[in-house]
NUVEXMAR-288547 format. One record per residue: residue number from 1; z, y, x of N, C-alpha, C in turn. Coordinates in pm, 1 decimal. Atoms other than C-alpha are relative to their C-alpha. Example, Ala and Ser with C-alpha at 12.3 -4.5 7.8 and 13.67 -1.06 7.14 Angstrom:
# NUVEXMAR-288547
+-----+----------+----------+----------+----------+----------+----------+----------+----------+----------+
| num |      n_Z |      n_Y |      n_X |     ca_Z |     ca_Y |     ca_X |      c_Z |      c_Y |      c_X |
+-----+----------+----------+----------+----------+----------+----------+----------+----------+----------+
|   1 |      0.0 |   -119.0 |     89.0 |    780.0 |   -450.0 |   1230.0 |      0.0 |    120.0 |     90.0 |
|   2 |     -6.0 |   -119.0 |    -82.0 |    714.0 |   -106.0 |   1367.0 |     73.0 |    109.0 |    -77.0 |
+-----+----------+----------+----------+----------+----------+----------+----------+----------+----------+
END
This chain:
# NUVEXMAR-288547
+-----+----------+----------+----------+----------+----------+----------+----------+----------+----------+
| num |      n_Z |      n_Y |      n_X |     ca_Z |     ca_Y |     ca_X |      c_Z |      c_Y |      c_X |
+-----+----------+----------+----------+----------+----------+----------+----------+----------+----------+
|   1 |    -94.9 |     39.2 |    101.5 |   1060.2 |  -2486.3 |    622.6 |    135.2 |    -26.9 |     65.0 |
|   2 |   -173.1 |     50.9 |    -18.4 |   1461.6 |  -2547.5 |    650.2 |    -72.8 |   -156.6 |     67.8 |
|   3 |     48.0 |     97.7 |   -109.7 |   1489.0 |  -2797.9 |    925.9 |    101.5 |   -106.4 |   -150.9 |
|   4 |    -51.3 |    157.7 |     30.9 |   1572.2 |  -3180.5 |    722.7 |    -46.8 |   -114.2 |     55.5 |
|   5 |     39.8 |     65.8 |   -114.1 |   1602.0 |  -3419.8 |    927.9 |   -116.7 |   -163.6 |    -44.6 |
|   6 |    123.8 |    102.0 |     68.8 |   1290.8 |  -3698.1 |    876.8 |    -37.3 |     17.7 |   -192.3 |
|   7 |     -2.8 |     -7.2 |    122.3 |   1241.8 |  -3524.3 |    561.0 |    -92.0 |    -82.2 |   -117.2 |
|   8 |     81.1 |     91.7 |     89.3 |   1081.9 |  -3799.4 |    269.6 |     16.5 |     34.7 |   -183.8 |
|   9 |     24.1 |    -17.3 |    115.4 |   1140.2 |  -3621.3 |    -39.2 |      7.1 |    159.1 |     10.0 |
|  10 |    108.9 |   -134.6 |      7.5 |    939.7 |  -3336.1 |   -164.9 |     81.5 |     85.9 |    -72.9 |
|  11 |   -133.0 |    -96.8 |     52.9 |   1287.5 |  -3198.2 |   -345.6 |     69.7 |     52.1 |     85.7 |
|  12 |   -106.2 |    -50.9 |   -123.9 |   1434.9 |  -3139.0 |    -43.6 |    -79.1 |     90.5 |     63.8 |
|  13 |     34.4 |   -144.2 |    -83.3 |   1191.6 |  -2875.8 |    108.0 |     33.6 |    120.9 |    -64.2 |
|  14 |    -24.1 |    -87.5 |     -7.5 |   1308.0 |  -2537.8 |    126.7 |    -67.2 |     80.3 |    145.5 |
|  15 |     96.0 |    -54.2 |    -71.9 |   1080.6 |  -2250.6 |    253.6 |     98.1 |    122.6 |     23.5 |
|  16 |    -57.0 |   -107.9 |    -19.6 |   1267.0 |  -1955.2 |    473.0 |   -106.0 |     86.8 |    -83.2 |
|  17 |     26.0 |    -82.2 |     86.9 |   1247.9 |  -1664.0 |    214.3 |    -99.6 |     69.0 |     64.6 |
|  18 |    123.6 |    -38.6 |    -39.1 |   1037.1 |  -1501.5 |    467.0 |   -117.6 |    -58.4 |     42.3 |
|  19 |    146.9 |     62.9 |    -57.5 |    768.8 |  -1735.8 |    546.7 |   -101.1 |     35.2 |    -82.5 |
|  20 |    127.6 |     -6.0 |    101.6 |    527.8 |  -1693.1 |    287.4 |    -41.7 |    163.3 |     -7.0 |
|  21 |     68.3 |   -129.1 |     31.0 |    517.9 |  -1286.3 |    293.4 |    -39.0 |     20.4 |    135.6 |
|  22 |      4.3 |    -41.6 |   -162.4 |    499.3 |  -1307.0 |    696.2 |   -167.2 |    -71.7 |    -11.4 |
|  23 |    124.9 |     63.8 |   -100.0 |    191.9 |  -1538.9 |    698.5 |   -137.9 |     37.7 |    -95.0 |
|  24 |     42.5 |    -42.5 |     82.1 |     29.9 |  -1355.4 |    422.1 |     23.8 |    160.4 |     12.1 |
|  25 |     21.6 |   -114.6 |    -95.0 |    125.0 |  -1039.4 |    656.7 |   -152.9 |    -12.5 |    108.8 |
|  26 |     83.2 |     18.6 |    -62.3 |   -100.9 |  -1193.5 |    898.0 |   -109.9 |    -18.0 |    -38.2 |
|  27 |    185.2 |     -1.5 |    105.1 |   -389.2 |  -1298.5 |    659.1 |    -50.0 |    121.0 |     -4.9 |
|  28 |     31.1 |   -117.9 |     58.1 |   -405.0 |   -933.8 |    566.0 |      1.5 |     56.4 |    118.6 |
|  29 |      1.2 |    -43.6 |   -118.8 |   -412.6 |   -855.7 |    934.8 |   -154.4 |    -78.5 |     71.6 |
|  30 |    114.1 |     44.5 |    -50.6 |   -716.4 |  -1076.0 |   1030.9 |     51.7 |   -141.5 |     70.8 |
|  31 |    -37.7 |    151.8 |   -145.3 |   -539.3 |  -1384.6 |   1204.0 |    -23.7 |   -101.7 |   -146.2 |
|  32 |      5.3 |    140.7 |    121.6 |   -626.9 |  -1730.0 |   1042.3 |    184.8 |    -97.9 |     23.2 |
|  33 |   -130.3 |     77.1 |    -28.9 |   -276.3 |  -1962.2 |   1018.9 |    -18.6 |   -114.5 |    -27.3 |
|  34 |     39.8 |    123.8 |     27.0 |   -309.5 |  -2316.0 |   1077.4 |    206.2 |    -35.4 |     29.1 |
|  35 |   -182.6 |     92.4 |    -46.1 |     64.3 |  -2576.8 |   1058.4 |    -71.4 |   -118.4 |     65.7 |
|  36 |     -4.3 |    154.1 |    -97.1 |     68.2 |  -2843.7 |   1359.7 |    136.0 |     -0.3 |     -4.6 |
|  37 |   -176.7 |     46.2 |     32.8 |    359.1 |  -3069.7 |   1270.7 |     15.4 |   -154.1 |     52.7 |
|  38 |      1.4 |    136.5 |     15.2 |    441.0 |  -3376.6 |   1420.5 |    126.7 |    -94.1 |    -99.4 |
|  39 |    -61.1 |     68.7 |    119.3 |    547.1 |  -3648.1 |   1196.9 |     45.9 |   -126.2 |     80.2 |
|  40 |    -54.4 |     88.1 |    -78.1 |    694.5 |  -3925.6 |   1417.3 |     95.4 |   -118.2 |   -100.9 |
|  41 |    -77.4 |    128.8 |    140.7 |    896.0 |  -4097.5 |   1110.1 |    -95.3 |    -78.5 |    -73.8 |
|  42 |    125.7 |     75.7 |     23.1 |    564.4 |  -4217.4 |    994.9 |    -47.7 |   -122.6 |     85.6 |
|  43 |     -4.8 |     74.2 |   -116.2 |    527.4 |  -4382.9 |   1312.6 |     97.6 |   -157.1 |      6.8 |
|  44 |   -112.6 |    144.9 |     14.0 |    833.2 |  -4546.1 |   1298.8 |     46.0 |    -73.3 |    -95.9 |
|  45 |    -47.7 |      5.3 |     97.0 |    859.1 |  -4630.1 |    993.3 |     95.4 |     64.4 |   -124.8 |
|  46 |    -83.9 |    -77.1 |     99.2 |   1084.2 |  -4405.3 |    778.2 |    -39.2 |     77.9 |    -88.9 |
|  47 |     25.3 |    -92.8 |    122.7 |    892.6 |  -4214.4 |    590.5 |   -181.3 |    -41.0 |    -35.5 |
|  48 |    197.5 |     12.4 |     70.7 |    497.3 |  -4325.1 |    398.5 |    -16.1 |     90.7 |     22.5 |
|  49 |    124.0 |   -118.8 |    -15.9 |    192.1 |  -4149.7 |    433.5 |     28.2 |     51.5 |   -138.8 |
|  50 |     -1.2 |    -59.6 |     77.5 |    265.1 |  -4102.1 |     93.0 |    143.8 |     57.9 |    -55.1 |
|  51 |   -113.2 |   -142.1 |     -1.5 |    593.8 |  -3900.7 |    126.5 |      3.2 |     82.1 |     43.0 |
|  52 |     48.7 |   -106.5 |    -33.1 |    457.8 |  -3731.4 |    350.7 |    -85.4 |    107.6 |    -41.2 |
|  53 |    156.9 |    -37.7 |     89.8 |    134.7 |  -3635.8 |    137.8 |    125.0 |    140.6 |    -98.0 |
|  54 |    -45.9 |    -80.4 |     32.0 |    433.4 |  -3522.7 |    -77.0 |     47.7 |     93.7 |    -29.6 |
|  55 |    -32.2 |   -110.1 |    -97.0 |    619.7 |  -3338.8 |    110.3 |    -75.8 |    146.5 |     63.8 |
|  56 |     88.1 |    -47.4 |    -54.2 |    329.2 |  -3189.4 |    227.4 |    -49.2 |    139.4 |    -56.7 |
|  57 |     21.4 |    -58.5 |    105.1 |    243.4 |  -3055.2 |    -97.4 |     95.9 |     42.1 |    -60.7 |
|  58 |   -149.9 |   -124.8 |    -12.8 |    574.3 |  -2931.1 |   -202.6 |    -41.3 |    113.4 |     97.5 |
|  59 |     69.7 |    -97.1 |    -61.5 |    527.5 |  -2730.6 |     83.2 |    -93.5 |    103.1 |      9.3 |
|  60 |     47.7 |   -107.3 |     82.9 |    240.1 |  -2551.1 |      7.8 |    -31.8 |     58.2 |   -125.1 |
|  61 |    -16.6 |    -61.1 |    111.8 |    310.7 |  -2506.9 |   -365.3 |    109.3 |    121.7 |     30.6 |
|  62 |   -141.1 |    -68.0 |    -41.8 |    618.8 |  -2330.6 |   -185.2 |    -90.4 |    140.6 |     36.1 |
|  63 |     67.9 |    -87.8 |    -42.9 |    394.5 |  -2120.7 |     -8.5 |    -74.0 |     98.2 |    -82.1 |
|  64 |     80.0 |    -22.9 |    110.9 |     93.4 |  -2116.5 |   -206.3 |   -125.5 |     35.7 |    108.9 |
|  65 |     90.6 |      4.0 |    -72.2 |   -237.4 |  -2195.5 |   -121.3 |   -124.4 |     82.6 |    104.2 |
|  66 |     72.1 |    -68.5 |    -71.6 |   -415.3 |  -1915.0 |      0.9 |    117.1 |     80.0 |    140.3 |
|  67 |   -104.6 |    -26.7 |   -181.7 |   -116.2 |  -1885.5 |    313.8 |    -45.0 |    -92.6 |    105.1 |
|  68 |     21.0 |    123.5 |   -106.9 |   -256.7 |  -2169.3 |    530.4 |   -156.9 |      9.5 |     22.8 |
|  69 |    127.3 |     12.3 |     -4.3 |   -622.9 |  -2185.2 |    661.5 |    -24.3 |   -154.2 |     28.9 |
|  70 |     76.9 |    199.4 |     12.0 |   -610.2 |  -2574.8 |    756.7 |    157.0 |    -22.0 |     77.7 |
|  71 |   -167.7 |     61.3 |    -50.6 |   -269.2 |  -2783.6 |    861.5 |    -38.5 |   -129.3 |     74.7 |
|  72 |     37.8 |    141.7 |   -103.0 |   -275.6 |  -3084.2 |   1153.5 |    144.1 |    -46.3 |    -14.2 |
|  73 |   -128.8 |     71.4 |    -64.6 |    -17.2 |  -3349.2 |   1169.1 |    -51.4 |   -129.9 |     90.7 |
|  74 |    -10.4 |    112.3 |    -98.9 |     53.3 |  -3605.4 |   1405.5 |    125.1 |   -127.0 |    -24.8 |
|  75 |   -118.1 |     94.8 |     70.0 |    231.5 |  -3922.3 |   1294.4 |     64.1 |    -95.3 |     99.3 |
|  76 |    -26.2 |     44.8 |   -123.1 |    285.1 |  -4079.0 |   1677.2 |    163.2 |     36.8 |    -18.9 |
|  77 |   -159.3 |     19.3 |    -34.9 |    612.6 |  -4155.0 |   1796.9 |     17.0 |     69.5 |    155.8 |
|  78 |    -43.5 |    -76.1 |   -105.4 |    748.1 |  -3967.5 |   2092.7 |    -36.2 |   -134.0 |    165.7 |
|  79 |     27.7 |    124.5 |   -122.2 |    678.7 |  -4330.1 |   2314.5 |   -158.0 |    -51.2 |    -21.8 |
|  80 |    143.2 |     32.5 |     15.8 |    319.2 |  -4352.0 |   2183.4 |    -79.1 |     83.0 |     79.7 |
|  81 |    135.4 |     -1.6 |    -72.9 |     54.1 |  -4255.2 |   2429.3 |   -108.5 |    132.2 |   -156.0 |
|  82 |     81.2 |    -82.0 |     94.7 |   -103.6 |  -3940.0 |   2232.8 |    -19.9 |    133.0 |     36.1 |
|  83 |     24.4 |   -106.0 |    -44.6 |   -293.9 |  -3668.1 |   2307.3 |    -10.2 |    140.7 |   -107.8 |
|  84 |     -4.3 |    -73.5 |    123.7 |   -235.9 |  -3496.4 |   1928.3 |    110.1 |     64.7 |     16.0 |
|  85 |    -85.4 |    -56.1 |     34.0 |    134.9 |  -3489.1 |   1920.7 |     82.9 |     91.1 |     80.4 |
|  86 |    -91.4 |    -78.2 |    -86.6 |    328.8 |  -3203.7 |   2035.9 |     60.9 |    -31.6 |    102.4 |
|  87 |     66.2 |   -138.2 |    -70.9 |    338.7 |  -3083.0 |   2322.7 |   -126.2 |    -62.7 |     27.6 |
|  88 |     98.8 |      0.7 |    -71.9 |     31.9 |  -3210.1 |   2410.0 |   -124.3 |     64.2 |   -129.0 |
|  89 |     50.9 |   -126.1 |     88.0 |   -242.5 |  -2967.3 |   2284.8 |   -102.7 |    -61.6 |   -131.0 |
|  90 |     95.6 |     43.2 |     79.7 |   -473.2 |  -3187.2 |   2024.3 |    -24.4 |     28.3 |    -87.1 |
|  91 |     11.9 |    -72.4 |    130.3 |   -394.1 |  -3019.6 |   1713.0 |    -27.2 |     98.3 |     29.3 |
|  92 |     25.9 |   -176.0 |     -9.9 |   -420.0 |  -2677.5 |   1835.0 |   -152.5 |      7.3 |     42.2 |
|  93 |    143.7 |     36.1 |    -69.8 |   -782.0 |  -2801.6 |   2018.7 |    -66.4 |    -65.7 |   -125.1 |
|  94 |     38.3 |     53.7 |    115.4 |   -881.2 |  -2983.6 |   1679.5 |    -17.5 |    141.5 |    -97.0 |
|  95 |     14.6 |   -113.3 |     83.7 |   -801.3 |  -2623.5 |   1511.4 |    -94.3 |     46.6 |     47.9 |
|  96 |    117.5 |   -125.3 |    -72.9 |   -998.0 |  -2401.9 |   1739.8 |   -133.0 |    -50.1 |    -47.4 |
|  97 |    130.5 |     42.0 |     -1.6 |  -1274.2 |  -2658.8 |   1720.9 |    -29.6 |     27.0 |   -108.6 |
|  98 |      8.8 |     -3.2 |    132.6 |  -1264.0 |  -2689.5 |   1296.0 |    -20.4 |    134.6 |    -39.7 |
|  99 |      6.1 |   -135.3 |    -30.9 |  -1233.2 |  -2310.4 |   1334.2 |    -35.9 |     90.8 |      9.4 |
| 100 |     56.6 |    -58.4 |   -106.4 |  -1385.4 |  -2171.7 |   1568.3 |    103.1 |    119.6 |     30.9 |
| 101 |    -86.1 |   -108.6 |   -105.0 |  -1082.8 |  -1992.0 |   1747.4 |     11.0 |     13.4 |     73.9 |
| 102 |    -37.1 |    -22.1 |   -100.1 |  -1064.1 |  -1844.1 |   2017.9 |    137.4 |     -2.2 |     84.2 |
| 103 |   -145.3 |     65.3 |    -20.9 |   -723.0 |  -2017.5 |   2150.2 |     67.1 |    101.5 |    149.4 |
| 104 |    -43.5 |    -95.0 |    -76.2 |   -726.7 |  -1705.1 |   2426.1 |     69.5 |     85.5 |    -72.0 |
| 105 |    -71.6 |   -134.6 |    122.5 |   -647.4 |  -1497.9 |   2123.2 |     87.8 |    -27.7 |    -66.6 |
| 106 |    -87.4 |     74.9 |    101.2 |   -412.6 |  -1721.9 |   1957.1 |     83.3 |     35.7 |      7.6 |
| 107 |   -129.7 |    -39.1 |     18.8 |    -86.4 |  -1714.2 |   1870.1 |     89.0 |   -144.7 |    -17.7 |
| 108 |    -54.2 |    129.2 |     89.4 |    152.6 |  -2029.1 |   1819.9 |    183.2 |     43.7 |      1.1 |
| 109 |   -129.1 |    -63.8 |     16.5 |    492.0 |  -1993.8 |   1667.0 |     95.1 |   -124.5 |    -71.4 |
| 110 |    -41.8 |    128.1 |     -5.8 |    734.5 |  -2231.0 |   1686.5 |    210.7 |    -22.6 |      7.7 |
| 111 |   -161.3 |    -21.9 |    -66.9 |   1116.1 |  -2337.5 |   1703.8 |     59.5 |   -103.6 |     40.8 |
| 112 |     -3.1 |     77.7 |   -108.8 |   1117.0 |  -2597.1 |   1974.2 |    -98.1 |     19.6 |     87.6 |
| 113 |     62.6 |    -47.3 |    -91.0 |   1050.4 |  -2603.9 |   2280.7 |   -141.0 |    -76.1 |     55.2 |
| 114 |    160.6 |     64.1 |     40.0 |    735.5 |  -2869.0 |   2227.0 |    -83.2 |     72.3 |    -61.7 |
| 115 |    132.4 |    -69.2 |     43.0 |    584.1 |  -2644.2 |   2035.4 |    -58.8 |    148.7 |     74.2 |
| 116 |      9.5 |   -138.4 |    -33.9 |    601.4 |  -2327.0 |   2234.5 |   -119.0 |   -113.6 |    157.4 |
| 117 |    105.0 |     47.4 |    -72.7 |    486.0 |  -2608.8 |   2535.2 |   -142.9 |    -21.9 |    -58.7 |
| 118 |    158.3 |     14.5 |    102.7 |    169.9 |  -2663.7 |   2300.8 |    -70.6 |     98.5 |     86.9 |
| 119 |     57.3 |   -147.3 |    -43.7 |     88.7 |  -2356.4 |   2290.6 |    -58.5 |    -20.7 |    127.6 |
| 120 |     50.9 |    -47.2 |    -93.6 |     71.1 |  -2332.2 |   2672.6 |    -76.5 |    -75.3 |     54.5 |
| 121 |     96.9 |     96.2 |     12.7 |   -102.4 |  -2664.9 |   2692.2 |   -121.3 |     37.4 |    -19.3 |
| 122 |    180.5 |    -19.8 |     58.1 |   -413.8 |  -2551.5 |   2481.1 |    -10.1 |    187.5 |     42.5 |
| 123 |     67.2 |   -161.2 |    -50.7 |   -390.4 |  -2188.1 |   2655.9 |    -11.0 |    119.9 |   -134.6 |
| 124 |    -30.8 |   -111.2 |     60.1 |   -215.9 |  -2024.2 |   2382.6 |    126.3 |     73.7 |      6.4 |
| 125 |   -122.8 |    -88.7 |    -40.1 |     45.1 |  -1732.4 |   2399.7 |    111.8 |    -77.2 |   -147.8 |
| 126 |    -99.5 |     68.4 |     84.1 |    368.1 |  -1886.5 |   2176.2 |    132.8 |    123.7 |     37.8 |
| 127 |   -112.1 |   -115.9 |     44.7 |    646.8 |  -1707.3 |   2030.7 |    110.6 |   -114.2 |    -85.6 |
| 128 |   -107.2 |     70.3 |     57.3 |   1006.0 |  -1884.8 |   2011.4 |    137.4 |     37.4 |   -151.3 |
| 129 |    -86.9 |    -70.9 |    123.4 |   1162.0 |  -1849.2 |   1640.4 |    189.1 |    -78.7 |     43.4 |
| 130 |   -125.9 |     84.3 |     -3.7 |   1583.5 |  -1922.7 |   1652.4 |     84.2 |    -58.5 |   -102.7 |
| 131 |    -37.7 |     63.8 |    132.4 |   1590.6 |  -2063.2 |   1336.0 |    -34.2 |   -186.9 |     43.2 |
| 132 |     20.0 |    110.5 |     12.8 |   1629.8 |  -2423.7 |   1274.1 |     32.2 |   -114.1 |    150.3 |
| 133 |    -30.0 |     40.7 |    -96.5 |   1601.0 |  -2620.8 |   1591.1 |      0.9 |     83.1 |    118.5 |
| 134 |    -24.0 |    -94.0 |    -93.1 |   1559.3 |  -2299.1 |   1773.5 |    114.5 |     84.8 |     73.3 |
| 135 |   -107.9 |    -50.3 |    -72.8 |   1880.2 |  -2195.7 |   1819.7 |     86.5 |    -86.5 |    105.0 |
| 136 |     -4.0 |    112.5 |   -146.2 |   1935.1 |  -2487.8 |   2107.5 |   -118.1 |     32.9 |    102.5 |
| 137 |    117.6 |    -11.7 |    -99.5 |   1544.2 |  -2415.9 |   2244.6 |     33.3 |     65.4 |    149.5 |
| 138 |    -29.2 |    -75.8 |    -92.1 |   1570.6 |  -2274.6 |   2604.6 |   -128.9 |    140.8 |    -33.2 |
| 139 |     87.3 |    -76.6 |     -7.2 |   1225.7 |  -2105.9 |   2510.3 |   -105.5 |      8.7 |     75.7 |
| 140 |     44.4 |    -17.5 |   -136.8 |   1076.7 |  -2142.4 |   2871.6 |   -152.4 |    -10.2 |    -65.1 |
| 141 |    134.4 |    -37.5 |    -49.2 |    756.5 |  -2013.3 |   2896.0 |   -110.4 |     85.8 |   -159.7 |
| 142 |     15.4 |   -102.7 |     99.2 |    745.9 |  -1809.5 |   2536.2 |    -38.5 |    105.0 |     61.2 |
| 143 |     75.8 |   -148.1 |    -11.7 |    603.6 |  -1457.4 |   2506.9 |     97.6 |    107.5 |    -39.3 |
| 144 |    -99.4 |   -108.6 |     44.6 |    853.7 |  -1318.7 |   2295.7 |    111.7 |   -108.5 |    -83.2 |
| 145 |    -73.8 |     59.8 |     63.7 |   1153.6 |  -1475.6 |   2119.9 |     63.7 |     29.8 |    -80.9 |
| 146 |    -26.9 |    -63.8 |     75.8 |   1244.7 |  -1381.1 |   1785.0 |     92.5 |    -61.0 |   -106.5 |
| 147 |   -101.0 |     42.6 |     80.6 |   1542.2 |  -1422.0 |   1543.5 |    -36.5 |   -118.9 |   -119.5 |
| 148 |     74.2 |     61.1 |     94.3 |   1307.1 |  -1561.8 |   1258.1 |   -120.3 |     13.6 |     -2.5 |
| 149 |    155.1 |    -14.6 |      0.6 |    979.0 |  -1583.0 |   1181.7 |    -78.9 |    133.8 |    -90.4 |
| 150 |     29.3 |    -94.9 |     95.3 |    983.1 |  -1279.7 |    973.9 |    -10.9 |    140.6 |    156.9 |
| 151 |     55.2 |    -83.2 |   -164.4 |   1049.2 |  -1085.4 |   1361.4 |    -58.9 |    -59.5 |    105.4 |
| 152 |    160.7 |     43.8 |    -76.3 |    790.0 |  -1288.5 |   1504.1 |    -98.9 |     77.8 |    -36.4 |
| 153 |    124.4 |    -81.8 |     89.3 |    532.8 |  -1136.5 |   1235.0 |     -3.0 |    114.9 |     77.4 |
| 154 |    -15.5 |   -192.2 |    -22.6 |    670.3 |   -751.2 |   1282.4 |    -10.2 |    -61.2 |    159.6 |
| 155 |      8.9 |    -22.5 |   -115.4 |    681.0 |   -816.8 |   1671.5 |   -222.8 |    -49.6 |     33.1 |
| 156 |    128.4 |     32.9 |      8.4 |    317.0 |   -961.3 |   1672.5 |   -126.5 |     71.2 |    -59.1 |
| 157 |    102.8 |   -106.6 |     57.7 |    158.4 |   -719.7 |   1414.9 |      3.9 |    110.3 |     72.5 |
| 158 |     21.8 |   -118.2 |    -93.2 |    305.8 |   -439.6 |   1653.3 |    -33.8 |     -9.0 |    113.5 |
| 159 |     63.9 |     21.4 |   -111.9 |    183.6 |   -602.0 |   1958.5 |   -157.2 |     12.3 |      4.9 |
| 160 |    120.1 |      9.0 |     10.9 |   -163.8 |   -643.8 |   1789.1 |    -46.3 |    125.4 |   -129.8 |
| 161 |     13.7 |    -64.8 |    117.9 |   -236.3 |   -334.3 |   1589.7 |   -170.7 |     21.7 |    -34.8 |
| 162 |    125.9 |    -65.5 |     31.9 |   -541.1 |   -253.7 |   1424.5 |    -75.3 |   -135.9 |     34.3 |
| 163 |     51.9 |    135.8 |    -13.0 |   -641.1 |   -651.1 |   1424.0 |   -125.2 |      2.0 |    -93.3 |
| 164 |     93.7 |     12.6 |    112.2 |   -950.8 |   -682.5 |   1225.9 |    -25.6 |   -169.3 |    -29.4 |
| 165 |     33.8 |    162.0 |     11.4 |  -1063.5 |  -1054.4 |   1302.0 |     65.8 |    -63.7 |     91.7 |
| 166 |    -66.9 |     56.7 |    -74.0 |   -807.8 |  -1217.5 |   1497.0 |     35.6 |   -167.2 |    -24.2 |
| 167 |      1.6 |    126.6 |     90.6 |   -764.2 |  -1614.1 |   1511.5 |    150.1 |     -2.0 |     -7.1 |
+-----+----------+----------+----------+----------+----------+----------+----------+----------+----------+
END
């Protein structure tokens, strides 16, 4: 979604026009799509579990439910001791497990550079989008780095053709 900053109301999400036909490219390709998001305003106070819940749901009415196979957040604060929130790999290791993905085969796609570290954390290949907070990311240690998440998809479906069951 459009980056807002500690976002707490569910009027304010906006979904890039291509997200929803890209990850519903990939469904129809064989990959499952999970969202790890950390939520750190929860933590600190700024935003309820239940704005988040909101938010949440905005979100995938935006989408629409058959685009997501399961979503992890993390509500830790960047000084909390946690082995969930970005970068460290707990959501992506919570997916595989809930899953059963093979996190050799994975994919994580991201536009910071915590999430691309994830990725290499739980021993998955990551792909830096330059949307949103991505156009600051350095990227380091991405696979491929792509304008949006719409040439993440096309670079990923042509890297992986002929995917049948991919996680």
């Amino acid at each position: 979604m459009e980056e807002v900053h500690y976002c707490r109301e569910a009027s304010s999400v906006k979904v890039f026009s291509e997200v929803r036909e890209g990850l519903l490219a990939l469904k129809a390709a064989g990959f499952r799509t999970v969202l790890v998001t950390n939520q750190s305003g929860i933590g600190r106070g700024l935003i309820t579990p239940q704005a988040y819940e909101a938010v949440h749901g905005r979100l995938l009415e935006l989408l629409g439910p058959e685009t997501l196979d399961a979503a992890y957040m993390s509500p830790e604060t960047p000084e909390e001791p946690s082995l969930r929130r970005k970068p460290a790999p707990g959501m992506l290791l919570e997916a595989a497990r809930d899953l059963h993905l093979d996190l050799q085969r994975s994919w994580m796609v991201g536009d910071k550079d915590i999430d691309i570290q994830c990725g290499v954390n739980a021993g998955v290949r990551s792909i830096l989008v330059r949307t949103g907070h991505g156009a600051s990311a350095t990227g380091a240690g991405a696979v491929h780095v792509a304008q949006d998440f719409a040439g993440a998809v096309r670079w990923l479906l042509e890297e992986t053709p002929g995917v049948e069951s991919k996680p």
